[in-house]
C-alpha positions in Angstrom: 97.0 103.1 61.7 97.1 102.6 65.4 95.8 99.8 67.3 92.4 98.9 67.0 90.8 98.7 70.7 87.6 96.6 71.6 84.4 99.1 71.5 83.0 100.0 74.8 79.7 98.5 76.1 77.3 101.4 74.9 74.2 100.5 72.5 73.3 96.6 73.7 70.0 95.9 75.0 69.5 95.3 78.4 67.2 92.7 77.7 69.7 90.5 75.2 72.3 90.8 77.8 70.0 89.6 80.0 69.5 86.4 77.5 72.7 86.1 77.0 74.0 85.6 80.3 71.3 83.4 81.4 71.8 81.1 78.8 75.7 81.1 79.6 74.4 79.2 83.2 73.7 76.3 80.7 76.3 75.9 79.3 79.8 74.0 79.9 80.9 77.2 82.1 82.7 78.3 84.9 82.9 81.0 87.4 86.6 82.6 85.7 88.2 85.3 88.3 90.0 86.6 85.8 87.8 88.0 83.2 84.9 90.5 83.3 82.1 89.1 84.9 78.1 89.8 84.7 75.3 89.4 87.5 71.7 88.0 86.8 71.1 91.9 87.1 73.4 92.6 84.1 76.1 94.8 86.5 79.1 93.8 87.7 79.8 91.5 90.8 78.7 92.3 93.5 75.3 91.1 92.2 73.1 93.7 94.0 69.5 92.8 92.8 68.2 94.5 89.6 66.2 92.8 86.9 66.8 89.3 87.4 67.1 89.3 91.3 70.8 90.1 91.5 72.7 86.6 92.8 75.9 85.0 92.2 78.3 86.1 89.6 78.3 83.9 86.5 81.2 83.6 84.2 81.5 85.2 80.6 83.4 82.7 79.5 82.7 79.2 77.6 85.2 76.1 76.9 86.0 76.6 73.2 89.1 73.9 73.2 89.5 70.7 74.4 90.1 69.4 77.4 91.2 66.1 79.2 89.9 65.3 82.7 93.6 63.5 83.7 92.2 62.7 87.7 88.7 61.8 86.4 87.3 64.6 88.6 85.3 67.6 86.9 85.6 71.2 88.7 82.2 71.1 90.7 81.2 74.3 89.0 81.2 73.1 85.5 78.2 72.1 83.8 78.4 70.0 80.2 76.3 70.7 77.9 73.5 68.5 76.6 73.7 70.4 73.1 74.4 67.8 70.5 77.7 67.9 68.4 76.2 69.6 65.8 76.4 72.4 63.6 72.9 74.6 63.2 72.4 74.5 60.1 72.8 77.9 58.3 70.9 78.3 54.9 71.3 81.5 54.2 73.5 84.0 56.3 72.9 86.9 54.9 69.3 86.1 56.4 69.9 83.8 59.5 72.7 86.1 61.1 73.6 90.0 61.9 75.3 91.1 58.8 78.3 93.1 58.3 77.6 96.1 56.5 77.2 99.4 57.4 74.9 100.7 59.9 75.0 97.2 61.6 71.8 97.2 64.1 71.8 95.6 67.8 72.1 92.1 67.5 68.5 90.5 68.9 68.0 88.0 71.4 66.6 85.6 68.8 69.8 86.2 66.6 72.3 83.6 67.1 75.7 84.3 65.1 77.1 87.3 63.3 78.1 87.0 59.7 80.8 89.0 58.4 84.8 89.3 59.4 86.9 89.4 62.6 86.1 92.8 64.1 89.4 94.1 66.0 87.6 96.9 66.9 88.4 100.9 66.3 90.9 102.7 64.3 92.2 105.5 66.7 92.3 107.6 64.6 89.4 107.5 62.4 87.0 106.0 64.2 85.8 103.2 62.1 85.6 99.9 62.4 88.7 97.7 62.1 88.0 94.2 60.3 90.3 91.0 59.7 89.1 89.2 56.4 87.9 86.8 55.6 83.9 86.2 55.7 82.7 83.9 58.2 79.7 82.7 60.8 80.5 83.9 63.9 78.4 81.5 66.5 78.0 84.5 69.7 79.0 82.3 72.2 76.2 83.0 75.3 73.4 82.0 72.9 73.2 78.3 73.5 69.5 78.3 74.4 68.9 80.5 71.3 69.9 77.9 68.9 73.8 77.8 68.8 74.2 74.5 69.7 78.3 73.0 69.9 80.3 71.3 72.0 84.3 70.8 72.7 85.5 67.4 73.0 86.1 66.5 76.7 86.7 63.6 78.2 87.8 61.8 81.5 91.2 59.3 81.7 89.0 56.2 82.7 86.3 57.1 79.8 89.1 57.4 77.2 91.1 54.5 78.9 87.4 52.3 78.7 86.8 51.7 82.6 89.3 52.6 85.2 92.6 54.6 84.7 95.6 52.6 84.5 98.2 54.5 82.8 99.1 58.2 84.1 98.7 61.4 81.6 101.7 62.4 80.3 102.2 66.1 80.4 103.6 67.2 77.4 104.0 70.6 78.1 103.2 73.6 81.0 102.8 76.9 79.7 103.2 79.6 82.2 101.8 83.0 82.1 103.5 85.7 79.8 103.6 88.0 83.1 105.5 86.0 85.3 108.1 85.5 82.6 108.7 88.2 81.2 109.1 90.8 83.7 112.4 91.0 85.3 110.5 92.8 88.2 106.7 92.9 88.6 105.0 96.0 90.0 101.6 95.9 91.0 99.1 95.0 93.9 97.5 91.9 92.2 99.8 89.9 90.4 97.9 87.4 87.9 99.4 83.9 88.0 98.6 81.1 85.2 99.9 77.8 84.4 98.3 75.6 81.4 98.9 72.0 81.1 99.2 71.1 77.4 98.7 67.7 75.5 99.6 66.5 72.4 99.1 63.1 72.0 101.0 61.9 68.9 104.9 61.7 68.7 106.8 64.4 67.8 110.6 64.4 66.8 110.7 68.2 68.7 108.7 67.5 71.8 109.4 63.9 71.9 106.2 62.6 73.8 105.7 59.2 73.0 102.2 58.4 71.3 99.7 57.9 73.8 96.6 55.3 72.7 94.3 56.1 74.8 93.6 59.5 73.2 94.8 59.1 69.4 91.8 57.1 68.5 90.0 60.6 70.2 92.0 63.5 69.0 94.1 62.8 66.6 93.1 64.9 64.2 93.6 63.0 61.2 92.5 59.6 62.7 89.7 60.7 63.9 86.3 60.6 62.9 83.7 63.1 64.2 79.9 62.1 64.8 77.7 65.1 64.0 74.3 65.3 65.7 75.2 62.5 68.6 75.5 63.5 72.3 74.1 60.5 73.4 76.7 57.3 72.8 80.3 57.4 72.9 82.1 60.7 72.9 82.9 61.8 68.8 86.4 61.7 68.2 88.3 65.1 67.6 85.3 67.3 67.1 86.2 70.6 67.7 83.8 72.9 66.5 84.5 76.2 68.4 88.4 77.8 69.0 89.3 81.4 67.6 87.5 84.4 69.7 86.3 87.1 67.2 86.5 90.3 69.6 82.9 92.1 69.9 80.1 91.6 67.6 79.6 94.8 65.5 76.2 95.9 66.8 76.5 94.7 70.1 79.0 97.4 71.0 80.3 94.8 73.7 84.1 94.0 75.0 85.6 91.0 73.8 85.2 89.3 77.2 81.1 89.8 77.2 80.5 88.1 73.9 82.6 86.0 71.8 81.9 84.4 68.4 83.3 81.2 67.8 85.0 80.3 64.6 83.3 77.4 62.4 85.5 77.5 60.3 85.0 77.2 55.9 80.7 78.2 55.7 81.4 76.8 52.4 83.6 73.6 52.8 81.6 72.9 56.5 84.5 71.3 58.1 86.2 71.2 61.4 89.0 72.7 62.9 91.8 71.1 63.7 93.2 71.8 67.4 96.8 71.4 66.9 96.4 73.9 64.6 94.7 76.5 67.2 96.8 76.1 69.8 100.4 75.1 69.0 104.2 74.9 71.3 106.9 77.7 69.9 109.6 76.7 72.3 110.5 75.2 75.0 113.3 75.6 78.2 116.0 73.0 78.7 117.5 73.8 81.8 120.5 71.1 81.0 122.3 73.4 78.7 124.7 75.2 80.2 124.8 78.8 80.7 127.7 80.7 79.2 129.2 83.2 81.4 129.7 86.5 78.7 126.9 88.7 78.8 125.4 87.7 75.9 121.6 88.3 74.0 119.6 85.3 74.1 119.4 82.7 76.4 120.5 79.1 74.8 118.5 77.5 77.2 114.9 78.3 75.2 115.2 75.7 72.5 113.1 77.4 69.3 110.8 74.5 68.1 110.4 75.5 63.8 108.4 74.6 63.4 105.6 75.0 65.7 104.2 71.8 66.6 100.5 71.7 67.6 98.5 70.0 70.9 95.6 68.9 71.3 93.9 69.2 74.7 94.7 71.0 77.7 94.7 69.0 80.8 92.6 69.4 84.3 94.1 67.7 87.2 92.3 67.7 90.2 95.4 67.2 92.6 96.7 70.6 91.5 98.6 72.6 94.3 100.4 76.2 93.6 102.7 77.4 96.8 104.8 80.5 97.1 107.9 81.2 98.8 110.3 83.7 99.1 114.0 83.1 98.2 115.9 84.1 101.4 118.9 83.5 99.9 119.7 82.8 95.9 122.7 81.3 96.3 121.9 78.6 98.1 121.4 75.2 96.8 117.2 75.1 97.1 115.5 71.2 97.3 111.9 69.9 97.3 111.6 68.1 100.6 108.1 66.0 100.5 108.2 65.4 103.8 108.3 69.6 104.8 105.7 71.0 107.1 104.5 74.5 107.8 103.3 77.1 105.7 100.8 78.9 105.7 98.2 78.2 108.9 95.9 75.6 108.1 97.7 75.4 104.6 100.3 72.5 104.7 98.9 70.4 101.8 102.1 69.0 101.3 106.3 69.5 101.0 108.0 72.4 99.6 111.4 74.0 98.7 114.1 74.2 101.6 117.7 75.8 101.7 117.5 79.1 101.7 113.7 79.6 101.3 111.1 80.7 103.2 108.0 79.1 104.4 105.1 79.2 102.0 103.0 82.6 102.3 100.8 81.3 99.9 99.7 77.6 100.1 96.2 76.6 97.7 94.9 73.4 96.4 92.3 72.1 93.8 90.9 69.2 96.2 88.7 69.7 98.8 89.8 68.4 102.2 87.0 68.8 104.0 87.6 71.6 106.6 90.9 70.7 107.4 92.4 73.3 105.5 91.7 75.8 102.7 91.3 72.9 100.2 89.4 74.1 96.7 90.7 77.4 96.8 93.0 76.9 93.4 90.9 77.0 90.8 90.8 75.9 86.8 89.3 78.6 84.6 88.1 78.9 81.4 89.9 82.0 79.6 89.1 84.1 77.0 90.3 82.0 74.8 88.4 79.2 75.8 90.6 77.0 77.2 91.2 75.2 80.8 94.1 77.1 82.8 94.6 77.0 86.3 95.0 80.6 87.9 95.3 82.8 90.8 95.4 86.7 91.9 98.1 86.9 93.9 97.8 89.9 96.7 101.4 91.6 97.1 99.9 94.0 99.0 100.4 91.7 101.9 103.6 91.4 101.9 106.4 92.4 104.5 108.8 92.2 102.1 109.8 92.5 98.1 112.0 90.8 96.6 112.7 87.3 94.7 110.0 84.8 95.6 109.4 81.4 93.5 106.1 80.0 92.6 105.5 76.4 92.4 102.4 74.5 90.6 103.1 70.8 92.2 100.8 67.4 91.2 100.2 66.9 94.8 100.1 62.8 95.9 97.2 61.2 96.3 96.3 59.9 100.3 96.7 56.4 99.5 100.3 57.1 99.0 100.6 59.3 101.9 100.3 62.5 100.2 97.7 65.0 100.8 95.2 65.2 97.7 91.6 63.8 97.9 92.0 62.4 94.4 93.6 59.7 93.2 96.5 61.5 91.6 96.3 60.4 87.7 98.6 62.9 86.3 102.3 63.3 85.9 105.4 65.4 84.3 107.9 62.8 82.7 111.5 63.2 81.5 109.7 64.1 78.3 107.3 66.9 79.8 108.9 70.3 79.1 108.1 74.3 80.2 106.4 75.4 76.8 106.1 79.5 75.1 108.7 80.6 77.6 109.4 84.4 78.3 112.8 85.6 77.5 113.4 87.0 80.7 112.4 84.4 83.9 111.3 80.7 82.1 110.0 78.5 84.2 111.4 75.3 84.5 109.8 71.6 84.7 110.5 69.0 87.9 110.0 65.4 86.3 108.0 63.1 89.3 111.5 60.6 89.0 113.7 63.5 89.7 111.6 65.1 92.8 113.1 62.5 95.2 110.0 62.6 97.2 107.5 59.9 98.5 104.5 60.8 99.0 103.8 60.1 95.3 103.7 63.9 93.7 103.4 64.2 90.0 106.1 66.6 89.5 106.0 70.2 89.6 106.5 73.3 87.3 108.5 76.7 89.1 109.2 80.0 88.2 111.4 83.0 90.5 110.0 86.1 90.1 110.8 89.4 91.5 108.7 91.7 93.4 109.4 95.5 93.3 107.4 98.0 95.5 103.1 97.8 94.3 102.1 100.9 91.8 99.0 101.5 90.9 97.8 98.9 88.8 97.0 95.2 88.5 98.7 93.0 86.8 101.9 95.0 85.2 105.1 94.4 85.0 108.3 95.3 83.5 111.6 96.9 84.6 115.2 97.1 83.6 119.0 96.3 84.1 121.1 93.1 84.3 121.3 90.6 81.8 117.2 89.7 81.4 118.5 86.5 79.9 118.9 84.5 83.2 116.6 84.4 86.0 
């Protein structure tokens, strides 16, 4: 049987979309570049008028996994939801919910969740309907005004800390996008860039992240204690009610990205789902370990973690910087100078790599700093997943010249110590934080703050070196051959 793909938008009333998306505007939700997005008028951005009166964009997508808030600032464009921590309560699905069983009608407005299995869409070459067993209550995720009420455990460093911060966020891991390491050279006009901060916040013999206090009694799973039908004293611990996408809702004939169901888990047992079991570290990149100088398959450096330890939350730091630079020359010995300036025109929001390396072309931050610069223009998203990832289409088309170039996420310093975020900088990468799901080909590696040797009081940073081969036709592929692939 050949892959299954997601069924086109066809049958779905314009009317439920309509519902759908306006209810998404009230939820804990984001504007996410880098998913399908729908207009007030149900087309695509731009929003031209329509039914609805056109307007902004709104994004598909709802948080689905935890997430920490490490610099106690929220992106401006996410709203929390004031839906109690709740399951509604299903009596009968067969009743309550779209079923699935053949012909499966629209899904209406006033239907809030799908009962059946994971639909991964159609069988080339029959035609059917491709489903992943077993049964469950699929809650369709842009519904929340229609009665599917859940939250995902979030939570700012001073709230979990009981007043104001005073211990940093570990990191315990940074997951970069598949793309940028796993190509050995990238082809395409838009190149997608992600990196995900990851936290796990028990000790693990494999990661080796100390236990952090302030969020155990939170998320620890099996700690925890989770306080259904409250959203209105202090935040439950490890509730996590939605993780899992399903893929389109038979009847709705709609991608994956447009609606999502969201996985509550045993209909029969009623419990919740644990997050280190949704979202979990396979390996990790030690960059100490030497490299051996045969050609030889695998690279030694990506240390296999079996097994796969779970996290709990992904981190949102609102001191987040990503530059890029192109490597002039590889053999030269390339160092993070704090005190560099230049860049991009208006864009120095603090140092970068010298010795052999140009000036950043790209040069984006998460803060705001008020006209003085293109400050806000990195952005966190929420995924199709659900979760919190910070990302960024990078335009090759500009460029005067292929090649290598390295991309750096940096925890920018705070003012105060004469760095250049907004924020109070509350978040750092330690001698335990490590680069996390590596590529074979290009894995990024982890800067700890000790080891940066700066002082303007940057959190550490996270780099990969990618190469850039001459744009095709696409946006976002990748791929190529020859060399050892093994070491970047």
């Amino acid at each position: 049987m050949k892959t299954a793909k997601p069924f086109p938008n066809a049958s779905v009333s314009r009317t439920a979309v309509a519902a759908a998306v306006l209810a998404a505007m009230t939820t804990f939700s984001g504007v996410a570049q880098a998913v399908p997005q729908w207009c007030i008028d149900i087309g695509g951005p731009p929003c031209t008028g329509g039914p609805g009166g056109g307007g902004e964009p709104v994004g598909t997508n709802n948080l689905s996994y935890p997430v920490i808030w490490s610099d106690n600032v929220l992106k401006s464009d996410f709203t929390q939801s004031t839906a109690p921590w709740t399951f509604a309560e299903i009596t009968d699905p067969l009743t309550q919910c779209v079923q699935q069983a053949p012909p499966v009608s629209t899904v209406p407005a006033d239907i809030a969740c799908y009962y059946g299995e994971k639909n991964l869409g159609i069988d080339e070459e029959t035609g059917d309907r491709v489903f992943e067993p077993p049964a469950k209550v699929w809650w369709l995720q842009q519904r929340q005004l229609l009665g599917n009420s859940w939250q995902v455990f979030n939570i700012t460093d001073a709230a979990a800390e009981g007043g104001a911060s005073t211990t940093p966020v570990v990191i315990t891991g940074v997951d970069t996008g598949d793309l940028l390491e796993s190509s050995i050279t990238i082809k395409a006009k838009q190149i997608r860039t992600e990196f995900t901060l990851l936290k796990r916040v028990e000790a693990d013999g494999q990661l080796g992240n100390a236990t952090d206090p302030d969020y155990t009694a939170y998320l620890a799973y099996n700690g925890g204690t989770c306080v259904l039908e409250d959203n209105s004293t202090l935040a439950p611990n490890n509730c996590l009610a939605g993780h899992n996408m399903s893929g389109a809702v038979p009847g709705t004939d709609q991608s994956i990205n447009e609606t999502q169901g969201t996985d509550y888990g045993d209909i029969n047992q009623g419990g919740l789902i644990d997050p280190q079991s949704v979202k979990v570290v396979k390996n990790y990149f030690d960059p100490t370990i030497p490299v051996p100088e045969a050609e030889e398959p695998g690279d030694p450096r990506i240390v296999l973690v079996d097994p796969p330890v779970g996290v709990d939350a992904t981190v949102y730091s609102g001191c987040a910087r990503m530059i890029i630079q192109r490597i002039n020359d590889p053999d030269a010995v390339h160092s993070w100078s704090s005190d560099a300036t230049g860049g991009v025109a208006g864009g120095d929001h603090g140092g970068f790599w010298t010795g052999g390396m140009g000036e950043p072309i790209v040069d984006v931050a998460a803060w705001d700093t008020g006209g003085t610069g293109p400050g806000g223009t990195y952005s966190a998203e929420i995924n199709a997943g659900g979760s919190v990832i910070f990302g960024y289409n990078w335009n090759t088309k500009l460029l005067e010249q292929k090649g290598d170039y390295r991309l750096t996420f940096v925890l920018e310093g705070s003012v105060a110590d004469e760095g250049k975020c907004t924020h109070t900088l509350n978040t750092v990468f330690d001698e335990t934080t490590k680069s996390v799901n590596v590529g074979e080909r290009r894995p990024a590696t982890v800067v700890s703050a000790a080891d940066m040797g700066g002082h303007h009081g940057e959190g550490g940073l996270a780099y990969v070196d990618v190469n850039v081969g001459a744009s095709g036709g696409g946006g976002g592929g990748g791929g190529g051959g020859g060399g050892n692939p093994n070491r970047p």
